[in-house]
BADREN-596521 format. One line per 8 residues: number of its first residue (from 1); their letters; for each residue x, y, z of N, C-alpha, C. Coordinates in steps of 0.05 Angstrom, whole numbers. Example, Ala and Ser with C-alpha at 12.3 -4.5 7.8 and 13.67 -1.06 7.14 Angstrom:
! residues 2
1 = as = 264 -114 156 246 -90 156 264 -66 156 ~ 257 -45 142 273 -21 143 258 1 157
END
This chain:
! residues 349
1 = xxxxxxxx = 3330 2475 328 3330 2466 356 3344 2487 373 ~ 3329 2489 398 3345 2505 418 3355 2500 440 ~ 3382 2487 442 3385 2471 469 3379 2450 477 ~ 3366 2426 450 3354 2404 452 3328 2401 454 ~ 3326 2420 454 3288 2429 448 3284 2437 411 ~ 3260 2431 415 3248 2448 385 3233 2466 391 ~ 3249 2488 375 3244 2515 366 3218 2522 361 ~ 3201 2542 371 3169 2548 357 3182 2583 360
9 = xxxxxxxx = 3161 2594 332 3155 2608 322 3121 2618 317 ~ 3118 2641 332 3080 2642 327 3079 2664 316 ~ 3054 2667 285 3054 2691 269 3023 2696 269 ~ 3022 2717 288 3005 2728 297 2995 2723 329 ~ 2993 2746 344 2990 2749 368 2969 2758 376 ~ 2941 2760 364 2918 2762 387 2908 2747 404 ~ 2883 2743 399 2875 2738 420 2886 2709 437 ~ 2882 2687 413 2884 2651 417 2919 2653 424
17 = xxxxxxxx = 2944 2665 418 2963 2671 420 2970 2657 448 ~ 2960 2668 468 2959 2665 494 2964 2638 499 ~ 2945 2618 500 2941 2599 500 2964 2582 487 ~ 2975 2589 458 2988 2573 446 3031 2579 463 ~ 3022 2604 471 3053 2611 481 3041 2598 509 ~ 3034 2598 527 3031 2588 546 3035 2557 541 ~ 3020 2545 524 3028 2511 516 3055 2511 521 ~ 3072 2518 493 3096 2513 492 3120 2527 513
25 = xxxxxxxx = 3101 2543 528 3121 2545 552 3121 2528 565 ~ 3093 2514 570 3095 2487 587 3105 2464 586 ~ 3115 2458 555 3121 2435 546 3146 2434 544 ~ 3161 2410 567 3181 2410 571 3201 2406 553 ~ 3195 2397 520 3210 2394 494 3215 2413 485 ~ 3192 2432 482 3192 2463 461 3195 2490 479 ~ 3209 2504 456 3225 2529 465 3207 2554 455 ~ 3198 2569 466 3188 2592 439 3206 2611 436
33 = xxxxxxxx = 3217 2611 408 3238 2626 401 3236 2663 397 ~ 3210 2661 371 3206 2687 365 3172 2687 362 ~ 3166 2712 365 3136 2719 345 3135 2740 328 ~ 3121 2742 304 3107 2760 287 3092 2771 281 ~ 3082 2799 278 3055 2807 286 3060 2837 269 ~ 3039 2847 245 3038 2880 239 3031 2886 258 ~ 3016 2891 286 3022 2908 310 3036 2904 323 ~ 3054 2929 324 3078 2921 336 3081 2931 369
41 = xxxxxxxx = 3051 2942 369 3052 2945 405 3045 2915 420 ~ 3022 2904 401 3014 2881 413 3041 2859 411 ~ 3054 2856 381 3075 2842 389 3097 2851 412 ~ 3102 2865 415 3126 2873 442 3108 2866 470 ~ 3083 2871 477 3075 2852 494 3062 2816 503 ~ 3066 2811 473 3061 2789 477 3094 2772 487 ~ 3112 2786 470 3151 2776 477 3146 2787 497 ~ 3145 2790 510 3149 2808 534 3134 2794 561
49 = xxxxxxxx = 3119 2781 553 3099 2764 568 3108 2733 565 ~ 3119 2721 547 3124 2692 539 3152 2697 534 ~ 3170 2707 537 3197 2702 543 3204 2696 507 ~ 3200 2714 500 3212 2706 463 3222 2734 446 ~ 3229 2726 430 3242 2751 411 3221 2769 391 ~ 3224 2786 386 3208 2793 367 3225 2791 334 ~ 3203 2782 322 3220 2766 294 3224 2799 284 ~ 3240 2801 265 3242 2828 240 3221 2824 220
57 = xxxxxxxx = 3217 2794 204 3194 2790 198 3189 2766 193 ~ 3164 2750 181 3152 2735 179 3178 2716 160 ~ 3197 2730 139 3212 2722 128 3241 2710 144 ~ 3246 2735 163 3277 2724 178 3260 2698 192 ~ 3237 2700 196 3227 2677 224 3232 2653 201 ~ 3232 2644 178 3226 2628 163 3255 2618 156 ~ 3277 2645 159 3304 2629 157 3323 2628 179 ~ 3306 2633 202 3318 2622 224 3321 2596 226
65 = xxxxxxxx = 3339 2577 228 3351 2553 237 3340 2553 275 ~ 3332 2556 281 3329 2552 318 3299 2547 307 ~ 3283 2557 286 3253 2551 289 3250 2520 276 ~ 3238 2503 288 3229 2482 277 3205 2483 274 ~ 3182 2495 282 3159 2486 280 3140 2520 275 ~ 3132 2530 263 3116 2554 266 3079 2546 275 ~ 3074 2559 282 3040 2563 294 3025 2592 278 ~ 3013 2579 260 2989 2598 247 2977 2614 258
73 = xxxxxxxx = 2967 2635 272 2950 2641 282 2937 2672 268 ~ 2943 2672 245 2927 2691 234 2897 2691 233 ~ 2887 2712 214 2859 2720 223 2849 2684 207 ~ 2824 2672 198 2819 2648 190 2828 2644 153 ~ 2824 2666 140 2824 2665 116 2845 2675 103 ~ 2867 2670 117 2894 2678 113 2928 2657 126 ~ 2910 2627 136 2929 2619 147 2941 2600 124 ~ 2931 2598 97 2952 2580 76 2965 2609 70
81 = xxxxxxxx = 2965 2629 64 2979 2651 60 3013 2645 77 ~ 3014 2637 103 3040 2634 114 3040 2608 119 ~ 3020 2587 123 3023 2563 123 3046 2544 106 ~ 3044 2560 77 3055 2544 53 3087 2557 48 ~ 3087 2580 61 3116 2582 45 3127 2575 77 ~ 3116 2566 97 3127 2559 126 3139 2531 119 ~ 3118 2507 109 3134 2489 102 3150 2483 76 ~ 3139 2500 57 3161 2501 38 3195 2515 41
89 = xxxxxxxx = 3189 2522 67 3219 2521 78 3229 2507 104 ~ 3213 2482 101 3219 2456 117 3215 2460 147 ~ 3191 2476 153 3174 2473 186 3158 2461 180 ~ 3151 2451 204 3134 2444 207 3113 2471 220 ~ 3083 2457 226 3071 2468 223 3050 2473 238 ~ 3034 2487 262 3009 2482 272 2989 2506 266 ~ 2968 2504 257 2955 2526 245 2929 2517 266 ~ 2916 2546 271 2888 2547 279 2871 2542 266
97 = xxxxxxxx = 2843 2534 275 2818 2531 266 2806 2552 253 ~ 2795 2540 243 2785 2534 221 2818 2520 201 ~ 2825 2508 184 2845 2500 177 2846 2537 149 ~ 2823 2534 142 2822 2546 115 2788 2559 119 ~ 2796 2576 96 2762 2580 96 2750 2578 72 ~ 2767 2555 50 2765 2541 20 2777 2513 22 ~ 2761 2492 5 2775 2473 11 2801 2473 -6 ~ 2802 2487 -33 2822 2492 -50 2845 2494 -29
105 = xxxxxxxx = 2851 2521 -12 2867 2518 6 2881 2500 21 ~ 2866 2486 23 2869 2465 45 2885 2448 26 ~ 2878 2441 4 2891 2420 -16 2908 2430 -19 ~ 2918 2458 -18 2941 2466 -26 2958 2464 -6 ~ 2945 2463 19 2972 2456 41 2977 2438 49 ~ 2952 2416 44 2961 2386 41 2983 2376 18 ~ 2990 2393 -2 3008 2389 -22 3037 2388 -17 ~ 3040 2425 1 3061 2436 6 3072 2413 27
113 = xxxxxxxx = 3055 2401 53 3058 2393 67 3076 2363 57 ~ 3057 2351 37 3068 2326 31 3092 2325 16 ~ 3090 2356 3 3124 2355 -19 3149 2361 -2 ~ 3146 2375 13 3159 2379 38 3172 2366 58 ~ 3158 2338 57 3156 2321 84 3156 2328 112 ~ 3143 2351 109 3140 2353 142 3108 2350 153 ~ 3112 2360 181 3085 2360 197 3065 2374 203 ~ 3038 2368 197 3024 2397 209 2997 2379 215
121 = xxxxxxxx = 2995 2402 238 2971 2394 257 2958 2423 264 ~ 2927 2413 263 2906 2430 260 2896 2436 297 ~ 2894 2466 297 2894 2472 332 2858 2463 329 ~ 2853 2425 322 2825 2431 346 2832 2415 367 ~ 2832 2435 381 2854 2415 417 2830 2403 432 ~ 2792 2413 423 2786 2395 439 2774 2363 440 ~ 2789 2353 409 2796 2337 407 2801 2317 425 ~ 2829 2331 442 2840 2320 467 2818 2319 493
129 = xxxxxxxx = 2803 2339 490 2783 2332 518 2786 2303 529 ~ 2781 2298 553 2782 2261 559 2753 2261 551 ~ 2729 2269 561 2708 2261 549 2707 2250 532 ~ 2718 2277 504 2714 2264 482 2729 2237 473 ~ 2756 2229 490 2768 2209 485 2757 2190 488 ~ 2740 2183 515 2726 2160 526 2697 2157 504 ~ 2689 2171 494 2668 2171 476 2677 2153 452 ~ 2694 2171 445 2706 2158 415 2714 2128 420
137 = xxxxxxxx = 2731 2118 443 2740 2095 437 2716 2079 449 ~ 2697 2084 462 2663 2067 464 2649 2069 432 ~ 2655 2091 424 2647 2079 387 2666 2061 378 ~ 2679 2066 381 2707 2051 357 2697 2025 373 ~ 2698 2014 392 2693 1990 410 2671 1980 401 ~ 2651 1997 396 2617 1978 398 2597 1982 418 ~ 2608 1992 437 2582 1997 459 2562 2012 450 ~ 2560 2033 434 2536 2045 429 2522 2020 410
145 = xxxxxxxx = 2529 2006 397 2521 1991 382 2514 2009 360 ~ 2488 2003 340 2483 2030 316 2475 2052 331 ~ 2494 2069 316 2493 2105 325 2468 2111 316 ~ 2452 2124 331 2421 2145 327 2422 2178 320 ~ 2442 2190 334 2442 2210 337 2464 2214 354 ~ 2474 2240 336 2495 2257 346 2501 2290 344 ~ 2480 2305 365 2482 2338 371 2509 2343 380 ~ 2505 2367 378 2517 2391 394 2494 2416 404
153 = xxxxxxxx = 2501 2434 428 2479 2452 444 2499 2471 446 ~ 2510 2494 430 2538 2512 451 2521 2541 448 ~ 2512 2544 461 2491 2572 477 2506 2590 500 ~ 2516 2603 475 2546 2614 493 2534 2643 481 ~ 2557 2659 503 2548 2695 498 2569 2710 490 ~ 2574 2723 473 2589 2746 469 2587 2775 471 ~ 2595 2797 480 2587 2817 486 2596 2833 453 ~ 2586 2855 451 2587 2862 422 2615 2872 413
161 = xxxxxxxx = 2620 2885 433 2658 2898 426 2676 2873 423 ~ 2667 2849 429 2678 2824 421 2692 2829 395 ~ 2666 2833 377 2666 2835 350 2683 2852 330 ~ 2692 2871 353 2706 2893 341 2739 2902 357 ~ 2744 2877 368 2768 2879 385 2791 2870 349 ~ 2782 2859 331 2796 2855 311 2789 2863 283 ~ 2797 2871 269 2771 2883 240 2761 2857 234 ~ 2783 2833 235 2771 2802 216 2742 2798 233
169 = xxxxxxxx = 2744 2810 253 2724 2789 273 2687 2800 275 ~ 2688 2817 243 2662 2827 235 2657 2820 202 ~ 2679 2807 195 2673 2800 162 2673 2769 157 ~ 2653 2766 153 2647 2731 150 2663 2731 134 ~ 2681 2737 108 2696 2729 85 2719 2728 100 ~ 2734 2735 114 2769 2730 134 2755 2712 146 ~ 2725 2698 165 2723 2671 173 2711 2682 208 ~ 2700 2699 202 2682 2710 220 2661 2695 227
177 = xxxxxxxx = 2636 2696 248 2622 2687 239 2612 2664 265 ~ 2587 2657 281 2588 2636 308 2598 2613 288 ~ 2594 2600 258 2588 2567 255 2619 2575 245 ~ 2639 2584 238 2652 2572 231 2678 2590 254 ~ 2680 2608 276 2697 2615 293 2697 2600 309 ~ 2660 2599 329 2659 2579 347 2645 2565 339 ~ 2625 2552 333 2614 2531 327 2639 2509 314 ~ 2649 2513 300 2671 2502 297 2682 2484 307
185 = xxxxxxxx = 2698 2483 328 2697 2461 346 2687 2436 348 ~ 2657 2448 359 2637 2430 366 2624 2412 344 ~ 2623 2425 308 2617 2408 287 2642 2392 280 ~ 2662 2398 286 2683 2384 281 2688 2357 304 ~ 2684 2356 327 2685 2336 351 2657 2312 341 ~ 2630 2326 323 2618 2306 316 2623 2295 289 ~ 2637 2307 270 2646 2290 251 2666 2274 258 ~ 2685 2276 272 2699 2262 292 2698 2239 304
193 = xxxxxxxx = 2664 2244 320 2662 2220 331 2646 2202 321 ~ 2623 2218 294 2594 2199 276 2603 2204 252 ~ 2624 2205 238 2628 2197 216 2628 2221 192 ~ 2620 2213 168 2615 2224 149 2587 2235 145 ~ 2592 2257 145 2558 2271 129 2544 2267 114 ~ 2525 2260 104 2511 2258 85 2496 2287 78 ~ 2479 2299 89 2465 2321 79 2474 2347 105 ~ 2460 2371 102 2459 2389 122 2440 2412 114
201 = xxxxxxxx = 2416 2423 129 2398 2433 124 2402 2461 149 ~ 2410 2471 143 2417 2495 164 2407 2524 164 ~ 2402 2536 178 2386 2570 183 2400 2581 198 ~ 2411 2609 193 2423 2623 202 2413 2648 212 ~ 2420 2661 234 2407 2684 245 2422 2702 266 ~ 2419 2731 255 2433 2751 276 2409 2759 303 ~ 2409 2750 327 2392 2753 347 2403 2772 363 ~ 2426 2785 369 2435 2800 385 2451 2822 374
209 = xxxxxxxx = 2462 2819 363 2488 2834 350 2487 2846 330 ~ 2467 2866 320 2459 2883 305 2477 2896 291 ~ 2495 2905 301 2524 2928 293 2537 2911 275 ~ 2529 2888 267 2543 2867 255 2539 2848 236 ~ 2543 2848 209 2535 2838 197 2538 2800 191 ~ 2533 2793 209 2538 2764 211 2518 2746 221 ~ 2525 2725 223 2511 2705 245 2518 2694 270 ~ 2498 2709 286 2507 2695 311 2495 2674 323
217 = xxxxxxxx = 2480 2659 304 2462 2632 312 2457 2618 287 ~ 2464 2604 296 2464 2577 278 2447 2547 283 ~ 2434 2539 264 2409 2517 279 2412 2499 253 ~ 2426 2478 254 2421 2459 229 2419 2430 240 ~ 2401 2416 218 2396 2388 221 2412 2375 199 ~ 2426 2349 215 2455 2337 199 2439 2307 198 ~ 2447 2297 179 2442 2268 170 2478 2255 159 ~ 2472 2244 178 2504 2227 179 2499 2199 157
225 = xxxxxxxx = 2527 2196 148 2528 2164 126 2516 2138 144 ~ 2522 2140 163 2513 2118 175 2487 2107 189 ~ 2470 2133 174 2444 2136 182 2437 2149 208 ~ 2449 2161 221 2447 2173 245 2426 2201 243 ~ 2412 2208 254 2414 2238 242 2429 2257 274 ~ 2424 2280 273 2443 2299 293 2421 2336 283 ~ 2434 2344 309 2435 2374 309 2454 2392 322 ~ 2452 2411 305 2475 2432 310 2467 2466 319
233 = xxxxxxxx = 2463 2464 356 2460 2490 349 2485 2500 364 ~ 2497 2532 354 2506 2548 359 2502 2571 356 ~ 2500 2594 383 2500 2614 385 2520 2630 403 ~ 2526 2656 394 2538 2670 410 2524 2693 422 ~ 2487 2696 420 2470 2718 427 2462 2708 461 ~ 2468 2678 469 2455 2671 500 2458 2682 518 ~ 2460 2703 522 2469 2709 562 2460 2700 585 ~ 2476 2685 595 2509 2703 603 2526 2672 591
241 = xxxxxxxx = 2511 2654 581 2527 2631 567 2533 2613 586 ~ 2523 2582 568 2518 2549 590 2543 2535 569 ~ 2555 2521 590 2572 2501 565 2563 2487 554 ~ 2579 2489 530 2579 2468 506 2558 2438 513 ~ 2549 2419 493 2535 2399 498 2539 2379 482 ~ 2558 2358 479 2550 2342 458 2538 2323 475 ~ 2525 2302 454 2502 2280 466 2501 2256 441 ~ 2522 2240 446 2515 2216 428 2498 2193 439
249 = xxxxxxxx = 2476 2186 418 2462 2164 435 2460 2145 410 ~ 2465 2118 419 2458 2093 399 2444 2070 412 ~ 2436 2044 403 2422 2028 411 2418 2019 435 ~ 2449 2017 444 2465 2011 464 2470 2031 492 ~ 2468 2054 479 2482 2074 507 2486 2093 498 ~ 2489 2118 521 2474 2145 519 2506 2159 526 ~ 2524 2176 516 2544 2196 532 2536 2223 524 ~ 2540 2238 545 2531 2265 541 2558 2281 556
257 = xxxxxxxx = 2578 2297 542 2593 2313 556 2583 2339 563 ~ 2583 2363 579 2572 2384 583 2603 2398 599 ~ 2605 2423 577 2632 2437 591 2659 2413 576 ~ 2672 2404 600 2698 2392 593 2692 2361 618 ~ 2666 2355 619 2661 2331 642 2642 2314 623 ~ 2651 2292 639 2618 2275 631 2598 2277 645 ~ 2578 2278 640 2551 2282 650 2524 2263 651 ~ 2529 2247 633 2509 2220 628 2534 2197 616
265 = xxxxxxxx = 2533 2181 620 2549 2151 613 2533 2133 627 ~ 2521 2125 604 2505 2096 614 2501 2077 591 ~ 2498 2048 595 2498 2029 574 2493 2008 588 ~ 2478 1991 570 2460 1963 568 2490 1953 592 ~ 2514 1952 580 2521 1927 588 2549 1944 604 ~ 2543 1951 634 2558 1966 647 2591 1951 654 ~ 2614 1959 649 2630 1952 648 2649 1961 670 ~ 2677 1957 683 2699 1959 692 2711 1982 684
273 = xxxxxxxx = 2708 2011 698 2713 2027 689 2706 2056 689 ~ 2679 2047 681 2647 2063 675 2641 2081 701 ~ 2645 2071 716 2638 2100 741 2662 2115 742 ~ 2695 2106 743 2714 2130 739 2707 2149 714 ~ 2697 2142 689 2688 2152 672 2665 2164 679 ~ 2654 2165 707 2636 2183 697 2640 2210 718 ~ 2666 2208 728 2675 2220 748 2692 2243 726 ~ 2691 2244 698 2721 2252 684 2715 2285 686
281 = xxxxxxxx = 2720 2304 691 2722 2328 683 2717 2340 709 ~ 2716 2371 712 2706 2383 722 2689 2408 720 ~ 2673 2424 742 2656 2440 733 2666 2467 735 ~ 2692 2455 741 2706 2491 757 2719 2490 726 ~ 2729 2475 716 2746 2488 689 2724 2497 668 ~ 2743 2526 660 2716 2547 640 2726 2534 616 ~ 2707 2530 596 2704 2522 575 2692 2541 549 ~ 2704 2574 559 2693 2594 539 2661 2602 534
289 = xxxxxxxx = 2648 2595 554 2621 2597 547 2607 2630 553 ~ 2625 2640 565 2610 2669 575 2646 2688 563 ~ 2656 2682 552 2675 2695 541 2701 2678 521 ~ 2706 2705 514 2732 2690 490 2752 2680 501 ~ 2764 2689 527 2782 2684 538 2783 2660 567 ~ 2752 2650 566 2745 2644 594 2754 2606 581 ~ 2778 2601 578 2784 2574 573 2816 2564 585 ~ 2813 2547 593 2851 2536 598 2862 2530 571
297 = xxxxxxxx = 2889 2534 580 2906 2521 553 2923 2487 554 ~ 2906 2478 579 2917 2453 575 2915 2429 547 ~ 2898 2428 531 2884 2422 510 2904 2429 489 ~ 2913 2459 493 2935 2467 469 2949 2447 482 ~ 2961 2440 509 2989 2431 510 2991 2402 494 ~ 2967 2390 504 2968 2364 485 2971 2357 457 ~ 2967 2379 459 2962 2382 427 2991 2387 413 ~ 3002 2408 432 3031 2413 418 3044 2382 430
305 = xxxxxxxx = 3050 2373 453 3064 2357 459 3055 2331 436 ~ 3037 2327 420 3023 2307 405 3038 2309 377 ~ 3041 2327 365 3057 2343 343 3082 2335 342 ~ 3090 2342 370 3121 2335 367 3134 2299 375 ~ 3109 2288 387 3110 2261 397 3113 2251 362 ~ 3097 2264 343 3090 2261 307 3115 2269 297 ~ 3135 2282 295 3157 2291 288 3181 2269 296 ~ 3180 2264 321 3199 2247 334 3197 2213 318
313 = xxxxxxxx = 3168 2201 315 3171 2185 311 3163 2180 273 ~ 3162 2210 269 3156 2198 239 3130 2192 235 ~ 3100 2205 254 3087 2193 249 3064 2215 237 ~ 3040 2210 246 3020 2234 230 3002 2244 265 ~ 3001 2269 269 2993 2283 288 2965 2273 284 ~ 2946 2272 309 2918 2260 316 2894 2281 306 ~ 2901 2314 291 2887 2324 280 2909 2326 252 ~ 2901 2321 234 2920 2328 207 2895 2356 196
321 = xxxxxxxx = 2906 2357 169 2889 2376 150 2874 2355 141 ~ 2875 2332 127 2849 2319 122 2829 2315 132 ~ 2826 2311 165 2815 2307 178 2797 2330 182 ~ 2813 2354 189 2800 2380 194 2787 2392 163 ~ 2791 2379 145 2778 2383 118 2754 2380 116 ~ 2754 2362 125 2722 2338 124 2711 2359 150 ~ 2716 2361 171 2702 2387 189 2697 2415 171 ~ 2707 2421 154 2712 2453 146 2689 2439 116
329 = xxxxxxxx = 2681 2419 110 2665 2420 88 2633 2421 94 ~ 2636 2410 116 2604 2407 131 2596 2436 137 ~ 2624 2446 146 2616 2479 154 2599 2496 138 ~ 2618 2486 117 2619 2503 85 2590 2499 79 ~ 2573 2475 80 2562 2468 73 2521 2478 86 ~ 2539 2475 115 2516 2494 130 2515 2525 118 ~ 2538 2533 112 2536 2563 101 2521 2559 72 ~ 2524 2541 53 2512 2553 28 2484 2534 35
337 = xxxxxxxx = 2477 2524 50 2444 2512 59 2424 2533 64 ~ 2442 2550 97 2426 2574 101 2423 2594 76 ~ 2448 2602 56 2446 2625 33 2421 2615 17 ~ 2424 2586 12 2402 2583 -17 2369 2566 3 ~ 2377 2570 22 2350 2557 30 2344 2534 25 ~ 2367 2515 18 2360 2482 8 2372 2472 19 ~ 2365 2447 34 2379 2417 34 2413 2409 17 ~ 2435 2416 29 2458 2404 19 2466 2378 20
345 = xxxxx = 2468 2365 4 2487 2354 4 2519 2343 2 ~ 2518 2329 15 2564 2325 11 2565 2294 0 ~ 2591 2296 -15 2614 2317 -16 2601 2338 -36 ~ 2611 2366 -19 2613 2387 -42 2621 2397 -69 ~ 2619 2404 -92 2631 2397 -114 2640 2415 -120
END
């Protein structure tokens, strides 16, 4: 603790960095103490920008007493690497998306986590969107009545030096890649809101970005447990990039978020409420669609202030690793659909 605040610590400073030191500068509980980073030009401007120390290393940050909580933000396929010896020396914990880019991993920091007793929460902040809030609690309620279908549309653009502003951010094996950097998100907000998966039939394709060996489009058809079916597309080849789209529709009623607003909310049986809801968002806030950087960090703040609301009372943060597990398997799952050209099914074995 620092001053009655809790202590954060962030290891690794590119790009998402921003966002996460900006949160906890905002949040009137948390302090940011130090950060960690092998570039040590980029680390001296990121302290230098967010009012924090620069750690000696990843180790002193771990036996500092002022850190209570560290933030993952390494490249994707490297965040149980500091995740696990972070809470095996009693932090807590907030790690970026993707959680892992194995589920082995993930079990392993659900381990550390539980032997440990501490907290960790997975950065998908748009979780917190209100959209998506007002959606989720009209399922959990009943208004859709049986779910039909549940997409996503994110026809977003990246320019190619994107790709090469980091080495990870050209090798699908560190967690490269549109379905599981950005698509991400958006498959994760529909397992979220429709449940468990049943199958995933997915095609993958480089349409723009030649210099690069990856995928920048992603097109799969999802069959949910509850009989729903869904689609998933994501691309980062669209120019100049439309926001994001989810679109749940069931027997009952239709919500469609677009960006960070609602955009359709309608149902059989209109209720007390329903037009402030359909007033929720705006069109001025960027939602990353024409760049990496074109997003607010209010979303992180909820997210950190949600963490520590979970610490205070002893309880479990509103994204855990289980949660983001079951997101990171579907992923997984679109990736070995498109490799072998078949129909997956889950759970994975």
């Amino acid at each position: 603790m620092v001053d009655g605040k809790f202590g954060f610590g962030i290891v690794g400073c590119g790009l998402v960095s921003a966002f996460h030191g900006k949160a906890i500068n905002a949040t009137e509980e948390a302090e940011l103490v130090s950060a960690v980073d092998l570039d040590q030009q980029r680390l001296g401007s990121f302290c230098s920008e967010y009012g924090c120390e620069a750690a000696e290393s990843f180790e002193a940050m771990l036996a500092d007493d002022r850190i209570d909580i560290i933030n993952v933000l390494t490249p994707n396929a490297y965040h149980a690497q500091f995740a696990v010896p972070a809470m095996e020396a009693s932090k807590h914990v907030i790690i970026e998306k993707p959680p892992e880019m194995t589920l082995q991993k993930v079990d392993e920091m659900i381990a550390a986590r539980d032997q440990n007793n501490v907290k960790c929460a997975i950065s998908l902040q748009v979780r917190f969107r209100k959209p998506i809030e007002a959606i989720k609690a009209a399922i959990e309620s009943g208004r859709f009545g049986r779910l039909l279908h549940g997409d996503t549309y994110m026809k977003w653009f990246r320019a190619t030096d994107y790709y090469f502003q980091d080495d990870w951010r050209s090798r699908r094996e560190e967690g490269a890649g549109v379905t599981i950097q950005h698509a991400f998100h958006y498959i994760d907000l529909l397992y979220h809101l429709m449940g468990d998966v049943e199958s995933v039939r997915a095609y993958m394709y480089n349409l723009a970005h030649p210099q690069v060996e990856l995928e920048d489009t992603l097109l799969a058809f999802v069959e949910y447990k509850n009989g729903a079916k869904g689609v998933v597309q994501g691309s980062t080849a669209l120019w100049p990039g439309t926001d994001v789209r989810i679109e749940i529709n069931g027997e009952n009623g239709t919500a469609i978020m677009q960006g960070e607003r609602i955009v359709v909310w309608d149902f059989k049986d209109e209720q007390p409420g329903d037009e402030e809801i359909r007033s929720v968002g705006s069109e001025a806030v960027k939602t990353a669609a024409g760049g990496a950087a074109d997003f607010a960090y209010f979303e992180h703040q909820y997210m950190t202030q949600d963490l520590l609301d979970a610490i205070k009372s002893d309880g479990s943060p509103r994204v855990t690793l289980e949660t983001a597990r079951g997101s990171l398997e579907v992923a997984l799952a679109m990736y070995q659909s498109a490799d072998n050209d078949e129909v997956v099914c889950l759970p994975l074995r």
